[in-house]
C-alpha positions as CSV (number, residue, x, y, z in Angstrom):
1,X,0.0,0.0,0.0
2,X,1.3,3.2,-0.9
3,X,2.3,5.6,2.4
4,X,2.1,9.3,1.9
5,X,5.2,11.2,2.1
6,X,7.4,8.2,0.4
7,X,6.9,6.1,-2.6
8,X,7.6,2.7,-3.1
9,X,10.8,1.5,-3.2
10,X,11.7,-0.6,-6.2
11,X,14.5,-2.5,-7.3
12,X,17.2,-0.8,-9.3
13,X,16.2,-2.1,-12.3
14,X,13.0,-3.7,-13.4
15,X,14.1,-6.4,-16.2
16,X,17.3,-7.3,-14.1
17,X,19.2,-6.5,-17.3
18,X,20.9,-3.6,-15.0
19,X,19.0,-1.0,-17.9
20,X,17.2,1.5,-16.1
21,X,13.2,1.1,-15.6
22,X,10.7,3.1,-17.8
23,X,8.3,3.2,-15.0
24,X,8.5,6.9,-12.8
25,X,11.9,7.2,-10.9
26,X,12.2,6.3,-7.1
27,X,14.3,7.5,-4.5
28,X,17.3,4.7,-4.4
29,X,18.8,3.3,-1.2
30,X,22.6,3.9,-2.0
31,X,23.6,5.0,1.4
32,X,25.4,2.4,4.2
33,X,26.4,2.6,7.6
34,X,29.7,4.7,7.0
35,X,27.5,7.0,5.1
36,X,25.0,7.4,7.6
37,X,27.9,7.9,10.3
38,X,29.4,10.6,8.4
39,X,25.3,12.0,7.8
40,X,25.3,12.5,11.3
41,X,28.3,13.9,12.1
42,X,28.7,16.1,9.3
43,X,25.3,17.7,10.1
44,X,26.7,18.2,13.5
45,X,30.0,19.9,13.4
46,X,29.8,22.8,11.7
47,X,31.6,26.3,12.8
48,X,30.1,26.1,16.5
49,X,32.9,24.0,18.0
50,X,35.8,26.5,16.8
51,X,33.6,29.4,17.8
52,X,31.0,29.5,20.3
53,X,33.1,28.3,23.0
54,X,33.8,31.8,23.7
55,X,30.0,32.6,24.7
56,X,29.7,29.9,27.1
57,X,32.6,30.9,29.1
58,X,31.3,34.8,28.9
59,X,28.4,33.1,30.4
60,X,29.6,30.8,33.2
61,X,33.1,31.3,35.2
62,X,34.4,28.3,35.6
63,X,36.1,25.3,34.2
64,X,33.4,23.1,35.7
65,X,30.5,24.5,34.6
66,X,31.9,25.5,31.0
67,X,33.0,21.8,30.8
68,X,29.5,21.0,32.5
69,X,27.6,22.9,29.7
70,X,29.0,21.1,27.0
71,X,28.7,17.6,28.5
72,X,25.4,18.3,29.4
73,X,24.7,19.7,25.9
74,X,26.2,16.1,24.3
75,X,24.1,14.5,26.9
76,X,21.0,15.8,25.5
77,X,22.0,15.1,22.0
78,X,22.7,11.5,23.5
79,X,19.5,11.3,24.8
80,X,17.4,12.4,21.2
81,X,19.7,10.1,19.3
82,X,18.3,7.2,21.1
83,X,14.7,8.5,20.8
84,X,15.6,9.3,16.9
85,X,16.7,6.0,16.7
86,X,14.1,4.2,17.7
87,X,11.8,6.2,15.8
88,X,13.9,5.3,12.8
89,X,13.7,2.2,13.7
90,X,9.8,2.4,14.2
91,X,9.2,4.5,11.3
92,X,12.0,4.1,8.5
93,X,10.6,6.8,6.3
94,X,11.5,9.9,4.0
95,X,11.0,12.8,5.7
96,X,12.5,12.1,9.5
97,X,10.5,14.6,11.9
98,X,8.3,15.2,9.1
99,X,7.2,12.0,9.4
100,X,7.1,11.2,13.1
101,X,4.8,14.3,13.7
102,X,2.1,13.1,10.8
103,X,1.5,10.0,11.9
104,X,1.6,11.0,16.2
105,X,-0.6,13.7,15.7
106,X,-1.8,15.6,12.4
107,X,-0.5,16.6,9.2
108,X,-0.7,20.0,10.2
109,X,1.2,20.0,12.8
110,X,3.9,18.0,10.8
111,X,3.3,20.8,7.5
112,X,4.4,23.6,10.0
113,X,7.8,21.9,11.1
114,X,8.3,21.5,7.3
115,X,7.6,25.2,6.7
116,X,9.7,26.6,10.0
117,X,12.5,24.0,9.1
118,X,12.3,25.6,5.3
119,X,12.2,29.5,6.1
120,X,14.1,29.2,9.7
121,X,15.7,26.4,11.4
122,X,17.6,24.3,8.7
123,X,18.2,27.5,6.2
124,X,18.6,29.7,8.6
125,X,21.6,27.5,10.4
126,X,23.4,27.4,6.4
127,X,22.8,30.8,5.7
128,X,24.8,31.6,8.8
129,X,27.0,29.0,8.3
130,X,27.4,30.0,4.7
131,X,28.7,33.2,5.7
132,X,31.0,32.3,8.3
133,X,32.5,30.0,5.4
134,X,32.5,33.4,3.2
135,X,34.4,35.5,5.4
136,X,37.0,32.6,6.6
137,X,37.8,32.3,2.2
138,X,38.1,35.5,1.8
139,X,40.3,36.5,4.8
140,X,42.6,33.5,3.5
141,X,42.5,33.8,0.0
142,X,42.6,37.7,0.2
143,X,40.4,37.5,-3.0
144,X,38.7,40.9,-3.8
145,X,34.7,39.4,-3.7
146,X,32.1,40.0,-0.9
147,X,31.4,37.7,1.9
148,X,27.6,37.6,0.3
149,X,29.2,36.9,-2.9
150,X,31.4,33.7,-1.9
151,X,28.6,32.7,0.2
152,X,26.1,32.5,-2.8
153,X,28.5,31.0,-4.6
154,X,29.5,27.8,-2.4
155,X,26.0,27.0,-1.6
156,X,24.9,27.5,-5.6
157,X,27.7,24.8,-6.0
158,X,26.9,22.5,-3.1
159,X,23.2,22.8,-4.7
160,X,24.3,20.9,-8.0
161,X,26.4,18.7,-7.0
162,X,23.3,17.3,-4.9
163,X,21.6,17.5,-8.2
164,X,23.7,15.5,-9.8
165,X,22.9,12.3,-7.3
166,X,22.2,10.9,-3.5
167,X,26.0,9.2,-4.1
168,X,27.6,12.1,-5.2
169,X,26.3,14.8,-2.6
170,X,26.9,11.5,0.3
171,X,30.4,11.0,-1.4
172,X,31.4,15.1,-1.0
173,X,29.9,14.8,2.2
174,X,32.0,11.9,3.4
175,X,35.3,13.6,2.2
176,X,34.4,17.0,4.0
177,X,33.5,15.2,7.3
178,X,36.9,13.2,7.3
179,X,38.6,16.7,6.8
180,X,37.1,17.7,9.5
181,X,37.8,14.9,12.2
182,X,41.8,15.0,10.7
183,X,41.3,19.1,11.5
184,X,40.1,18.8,15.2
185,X,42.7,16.1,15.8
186,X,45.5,18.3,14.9
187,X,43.8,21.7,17.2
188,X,43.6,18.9,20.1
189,X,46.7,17.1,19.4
190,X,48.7,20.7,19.3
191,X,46.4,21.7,22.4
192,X,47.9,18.8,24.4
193,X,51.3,20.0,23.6
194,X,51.0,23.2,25.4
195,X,49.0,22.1,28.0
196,X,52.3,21.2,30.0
197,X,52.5,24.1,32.4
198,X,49.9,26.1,31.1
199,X,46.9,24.7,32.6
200,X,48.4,25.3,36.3
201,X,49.4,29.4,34.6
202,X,45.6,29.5,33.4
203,X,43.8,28.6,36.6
204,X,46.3,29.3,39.4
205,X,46.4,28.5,42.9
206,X,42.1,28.1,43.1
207,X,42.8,24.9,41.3
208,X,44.9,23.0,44.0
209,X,41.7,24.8,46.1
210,X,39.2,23.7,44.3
211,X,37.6,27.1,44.1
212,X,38.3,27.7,40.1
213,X,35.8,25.2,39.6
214,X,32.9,26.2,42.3
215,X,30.4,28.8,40.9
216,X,31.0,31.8,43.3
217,X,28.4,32.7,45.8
218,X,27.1,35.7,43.3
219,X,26.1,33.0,40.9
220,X,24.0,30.8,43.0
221,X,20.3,30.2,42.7
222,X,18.1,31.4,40.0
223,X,21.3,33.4,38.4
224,X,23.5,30.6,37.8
225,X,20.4,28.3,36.6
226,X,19.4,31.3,33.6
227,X,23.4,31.9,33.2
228,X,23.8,27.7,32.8
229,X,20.7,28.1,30.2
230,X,21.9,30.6,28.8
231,X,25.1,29.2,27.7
232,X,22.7,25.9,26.3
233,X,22.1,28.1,23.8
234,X,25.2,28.0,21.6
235,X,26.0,24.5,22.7
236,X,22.9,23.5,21.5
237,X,23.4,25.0,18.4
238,X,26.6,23.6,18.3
239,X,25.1,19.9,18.7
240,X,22.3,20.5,16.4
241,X,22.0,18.6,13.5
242,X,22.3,14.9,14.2
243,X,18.7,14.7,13.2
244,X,18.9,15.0,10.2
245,X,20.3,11.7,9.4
246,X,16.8,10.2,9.5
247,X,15.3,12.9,6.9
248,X,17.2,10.3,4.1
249,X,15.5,7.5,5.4
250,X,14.2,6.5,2.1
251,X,17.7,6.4,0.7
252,X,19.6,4.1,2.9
253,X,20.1,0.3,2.8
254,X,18.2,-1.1,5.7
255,X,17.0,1.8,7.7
256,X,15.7,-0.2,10.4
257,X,19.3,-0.8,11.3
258,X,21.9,1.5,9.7
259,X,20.3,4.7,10.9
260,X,19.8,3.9,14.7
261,X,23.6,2.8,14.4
262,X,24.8,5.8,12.7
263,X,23.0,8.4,14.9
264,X,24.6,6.5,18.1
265,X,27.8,6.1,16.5
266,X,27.7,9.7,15.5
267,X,26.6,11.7,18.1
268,X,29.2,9.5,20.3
269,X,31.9,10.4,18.0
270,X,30.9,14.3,18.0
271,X,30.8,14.6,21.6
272,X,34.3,13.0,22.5
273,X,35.7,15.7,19.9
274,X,33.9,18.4,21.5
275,X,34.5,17.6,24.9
276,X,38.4,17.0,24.1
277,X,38.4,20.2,22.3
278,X,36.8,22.1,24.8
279,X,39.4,20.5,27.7
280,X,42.0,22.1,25.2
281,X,40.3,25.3,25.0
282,X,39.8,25.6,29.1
283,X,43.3,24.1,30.2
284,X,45.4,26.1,27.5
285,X,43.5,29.7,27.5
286,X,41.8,29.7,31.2
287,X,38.6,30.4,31.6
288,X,39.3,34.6,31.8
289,X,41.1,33.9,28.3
290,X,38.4,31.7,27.0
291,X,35.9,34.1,27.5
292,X,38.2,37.5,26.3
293,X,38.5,35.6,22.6
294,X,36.2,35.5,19.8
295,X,38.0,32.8,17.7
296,X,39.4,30.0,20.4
297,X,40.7,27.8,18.3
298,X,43.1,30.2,16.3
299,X,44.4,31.3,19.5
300,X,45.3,27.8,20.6
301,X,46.7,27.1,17.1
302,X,49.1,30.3,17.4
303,X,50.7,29.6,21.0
304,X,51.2,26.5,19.1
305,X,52.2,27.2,15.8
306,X,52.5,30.8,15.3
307,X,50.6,32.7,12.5
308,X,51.1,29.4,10.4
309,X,48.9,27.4,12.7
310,X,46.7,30.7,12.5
311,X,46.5,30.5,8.9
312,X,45.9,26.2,8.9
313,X,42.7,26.4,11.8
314,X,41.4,28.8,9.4
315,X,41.8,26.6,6.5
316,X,40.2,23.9,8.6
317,X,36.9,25.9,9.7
318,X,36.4,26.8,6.1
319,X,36.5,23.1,5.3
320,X,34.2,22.4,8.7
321,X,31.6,25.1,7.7
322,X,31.6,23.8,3.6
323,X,31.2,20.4,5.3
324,X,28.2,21.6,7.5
325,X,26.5,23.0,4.3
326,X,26.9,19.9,2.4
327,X,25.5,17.7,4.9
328,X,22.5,20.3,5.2
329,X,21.8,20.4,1.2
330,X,21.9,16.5,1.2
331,X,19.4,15.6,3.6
332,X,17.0,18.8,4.3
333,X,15.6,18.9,0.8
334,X,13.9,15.2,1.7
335,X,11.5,17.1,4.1
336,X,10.1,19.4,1.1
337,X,10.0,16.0,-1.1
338,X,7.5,14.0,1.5
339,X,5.8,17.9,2.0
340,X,5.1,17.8,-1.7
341,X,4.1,13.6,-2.1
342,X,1.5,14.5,0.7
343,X,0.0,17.5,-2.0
344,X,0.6,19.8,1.2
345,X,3.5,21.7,-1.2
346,X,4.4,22.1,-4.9
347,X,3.6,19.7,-6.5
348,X,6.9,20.0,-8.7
349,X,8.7,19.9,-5.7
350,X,8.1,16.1,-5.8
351,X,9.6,15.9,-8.7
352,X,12.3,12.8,-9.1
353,X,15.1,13.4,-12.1
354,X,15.0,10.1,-13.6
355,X,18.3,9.6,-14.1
356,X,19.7,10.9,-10.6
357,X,16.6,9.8,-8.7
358,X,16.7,12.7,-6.6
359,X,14.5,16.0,-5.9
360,X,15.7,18.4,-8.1
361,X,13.6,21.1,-7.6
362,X,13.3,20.5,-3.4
363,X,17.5,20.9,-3.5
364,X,17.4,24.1,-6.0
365,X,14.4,25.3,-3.5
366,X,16.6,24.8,-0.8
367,X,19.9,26.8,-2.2
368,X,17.6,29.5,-3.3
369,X,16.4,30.3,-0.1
370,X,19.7,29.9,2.1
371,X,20.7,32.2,0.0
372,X,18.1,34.5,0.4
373,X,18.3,34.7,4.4
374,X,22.2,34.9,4.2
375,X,22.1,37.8,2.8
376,X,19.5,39.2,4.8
377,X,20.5,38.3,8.3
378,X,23.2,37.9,10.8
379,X,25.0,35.0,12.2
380,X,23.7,35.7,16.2
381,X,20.2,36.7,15.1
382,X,20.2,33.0,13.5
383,X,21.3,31.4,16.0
384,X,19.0,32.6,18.7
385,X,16.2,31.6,17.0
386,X,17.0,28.6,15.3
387,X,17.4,26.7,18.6
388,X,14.5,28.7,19.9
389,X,12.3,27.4,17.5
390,X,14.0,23.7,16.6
391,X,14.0,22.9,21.2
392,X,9.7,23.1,20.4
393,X,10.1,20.6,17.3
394,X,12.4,18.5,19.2
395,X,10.2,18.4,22.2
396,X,7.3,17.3,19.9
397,X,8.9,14.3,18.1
398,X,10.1,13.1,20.8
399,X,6.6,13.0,22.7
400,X,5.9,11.3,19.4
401,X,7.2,8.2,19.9
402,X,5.7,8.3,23.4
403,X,2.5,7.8,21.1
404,X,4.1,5.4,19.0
405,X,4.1,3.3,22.5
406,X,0.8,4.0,23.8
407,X,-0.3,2.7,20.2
408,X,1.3,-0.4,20.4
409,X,0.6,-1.2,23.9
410,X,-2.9,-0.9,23.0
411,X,-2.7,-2.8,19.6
412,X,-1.1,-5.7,21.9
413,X,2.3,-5.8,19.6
414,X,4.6,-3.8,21.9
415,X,8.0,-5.3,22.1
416,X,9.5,-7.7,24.3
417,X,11.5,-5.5,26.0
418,X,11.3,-5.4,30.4
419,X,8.8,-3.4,32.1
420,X,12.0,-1.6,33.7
421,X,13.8,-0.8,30.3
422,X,9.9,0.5,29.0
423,X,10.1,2.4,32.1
424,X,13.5,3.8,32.0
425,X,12.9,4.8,28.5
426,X,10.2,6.7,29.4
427,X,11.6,8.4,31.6
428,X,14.4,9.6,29.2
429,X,11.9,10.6,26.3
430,X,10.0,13.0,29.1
431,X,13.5,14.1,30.8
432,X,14.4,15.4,27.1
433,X,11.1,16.9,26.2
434,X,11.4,19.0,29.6
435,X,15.4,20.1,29.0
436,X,13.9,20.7,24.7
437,X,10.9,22.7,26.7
438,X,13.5,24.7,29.1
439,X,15.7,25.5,26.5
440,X,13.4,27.1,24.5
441,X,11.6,29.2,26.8
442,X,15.2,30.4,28.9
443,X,16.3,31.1,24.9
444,X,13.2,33.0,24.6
445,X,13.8,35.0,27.9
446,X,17.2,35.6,26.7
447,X,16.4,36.6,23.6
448,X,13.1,37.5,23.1
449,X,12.8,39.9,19.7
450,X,14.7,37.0,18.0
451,X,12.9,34.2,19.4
452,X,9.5,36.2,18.6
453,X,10.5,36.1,15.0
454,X,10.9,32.3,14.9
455,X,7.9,32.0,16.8
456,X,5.9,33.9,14.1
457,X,7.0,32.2,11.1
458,X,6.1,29.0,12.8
459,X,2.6,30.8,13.5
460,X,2.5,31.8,10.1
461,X,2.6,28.1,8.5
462,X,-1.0,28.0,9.6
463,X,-2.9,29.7,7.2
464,X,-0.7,28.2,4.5
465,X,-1.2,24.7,5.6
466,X,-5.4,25.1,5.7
467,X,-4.6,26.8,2.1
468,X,-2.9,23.4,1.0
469,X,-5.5,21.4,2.5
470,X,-8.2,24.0,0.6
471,X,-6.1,22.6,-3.2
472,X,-6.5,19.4,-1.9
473,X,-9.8,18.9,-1.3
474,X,-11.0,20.1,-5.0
């Protein structure tokens, strides 16, 4: 029976003489396990780890709680990889979130994550990583162009290559991501170097004290709880992405088990090279020097290196960033794909090349409109509210698959798992919706004319969806 928001798979060929079919393309499962891996950490690591490192420690004073913020920030990613996983496991289909939120609760409710993800949270996170990948090329390459003007530029080309195939945009993908593990493993490696001597410089006496790392008495209570919130806000941002894995669904060999194994393996992977950077960070700079530096990681890589180590972190976040975009053009345009198959969106937007068996016009949608908002916006107004809006989405899917349970506990086909690991995972789906929840509304505290902006182009996906609903019904 055909499901909306995915056709059929079929076979790669239909008369088995390896000649493509006449019938109507389909999406093709070319993707494995490694691919899936390097999905979810390329949609991951981005700029944020070389950058925002600096706001959390302007935020919180100590190495324990600016260490604290980012394992608690790859705790929570943790926590919605499982849940992702299980609902790709549950519910291997095109469209990730998209999906989830159709079949838990309405298709309106699903429509307006594909609108806020379309004209905020996925294009607004490459527009402002598109131009943070502008102005890193042209401070290295000294070229005489506008930051607008390389950024329109990369993601016009990340945009065809997609075209061109699931392979080929997974392959450029795969590449970028492996720069970018080699690229962090030279900033920690040369971090460990200097962290002879300098660690004891950066933090003093307190250390042997223990007071460096105990909040001081003017940061207790209700202050260090918004402060600690606060700071989830770029950590968040900087952990973002590993959902986006299971937007490919349809695309990759068995599903049911390389994506759950690739969002585990992946977010695991992501947060042991955050966590080792941010140890680098902490025990070369201080906390004081952390916080009184915009761009971390080139200041490590100079004590280090010089201006040559300068000049190669550079290289690197440019690589990071072009990675990040990659990732994003491979996988978002699936949303506006299973949008389209449900008639809730172009219908053209559906549309399958037949020889690349991909959505065309959903990738060229997609570059069009990142490029709109980066040159229309800047990269903090992003950022706040990106996460503000994605923490409400996040919260949502994941009560999702609470539904998903209830359902099968009432159709009698729940699995055979223990009452206590039923329980426990319970407990870990409604422990993440309440962090998602707190997130969002400390972000929207913080940052309210931001967050209000978000918040109304979610609002506004309302009328469009009952204008969709309107086409379909003649």
């Amino acid at each position: 029976m055909h499901e909306p928001g995915i056709r059929n798979q079929k076979p790669e060929t239909a008369n088995g003489s390896g000649e493509p079919s006449t019938e109507a393309p389909e999406l093709a499962r070319r993707l494995g396990l490694f691919d899936a891996t390097m999905i979810v950490m390329g949609g991951i690591v981005g700029s944020g780890i070389f950058i925002n490192s600096y706001v959390v420690a302007r935020q919180v004073h100590t190495p324990t709680l600016v260490l604290g913020a980012w394992a608690a920030g790859g705790l929570i990613a943790l926590a919605g990889a499982f849940i992702w996983a299980e609902l790709a496991a549950l519910r291997p289909k095109v469209g990730g979130q998209y999906a989830y939120m159709r079949e838990a609760f309405h298709p309106s409710i699903a429509f307006i994550y594909g609108w806020t993800l379309l004209l905020v949270t996925q294009t607004g996170g490459m527009a402002a990583v598109a131009v943070t990948f502008a102005k890193y090329f042209v401070s290295l390459t000294r070229a005489p162009v506008s930051d607008w003007t390389v950024a329109a530029i990369a993601l016009g080309a990340l945009t065809l290559i997609n075209c061109l195939g699931v392979r080929a945009g997974s392959s450029v993908q795969n590449a970028l991501m492996l720069m970018k593990i080699l690229v962090i493993a030279a900033l920690v490696a040369c971090g460990v170097l200097l962290l002879s001597g300098r660690w004891a410089a950066a933090t003093g006496q307190a250390v042997a004290s223990g007071e460096a790392w105990r909040p001081s008495s003017a940061e207790g209570g209700w202050q260090l709880l918004t402060a600690f919130g606060a700071t989830m806000v770029p950590v968040l941002f900087a952990y973002g992405g590993w959902q986006t894995a299971n937007f490919i669904a349809g695309e990759v060999r068995n599903p049911r088990r390389n994506l759950p194994l690739g969002l585990l393996i992946g977010v695991v992977g992501v947060i042991v090279l955050y966590l080792a950077v941010n140890i680098v960070y902490v025990g070369v700079l201080g906390v004081d020097g952390l916080a009184a530096t915009e761009t971390p990681a080139s200041e490590v890589m100079r004590l280090a290196m010089g201006a040559r180590g300068q000049t190669l972190i550079a290289i690197g976040i440019a690589v990071s960033t072009l990675g990040f975009l990659s990732q994003s053009m491979l996988t978002a345009p699936r949303v506006y794909f299973a949008m389209a198959e449900d008639r809730l969106f172009f219908k053209s937007v559906a549309k399958l090349d037949p020889r690349t068996r991909v959505p065309v016009v959903a990738i060229a949608l997609q570059g069009v409109l990142a490029i709109v908002i980066a040159l229309s916006g800047t990269y903090a107004q992003i950022l706040s509210y990106v996460v503000a809006v994605d923490s409400i989405f996040f919260a949502i899917t994941a009560a999702a698959l609470l539904v998903f349970h209830h359902r099968e506990k009432l159709a009698g086909s729940a699995n055979n798992a223990s009452p206590f690991t039923l329980w426990s995972k319970r407990v870990m789906i409604v422990l993440f919706i309440i962090v998602e929840s707190f997130v969002a509304v400390n972000t929207a505290y913080n940052y309210p004319t931001n967050s209000a902006i978000g918040l109304a182009i979610l609002v506004s996906g309302i009328p469009v969806y009952f204008y969709w609903r309107a086409r379909l019904n003649k």
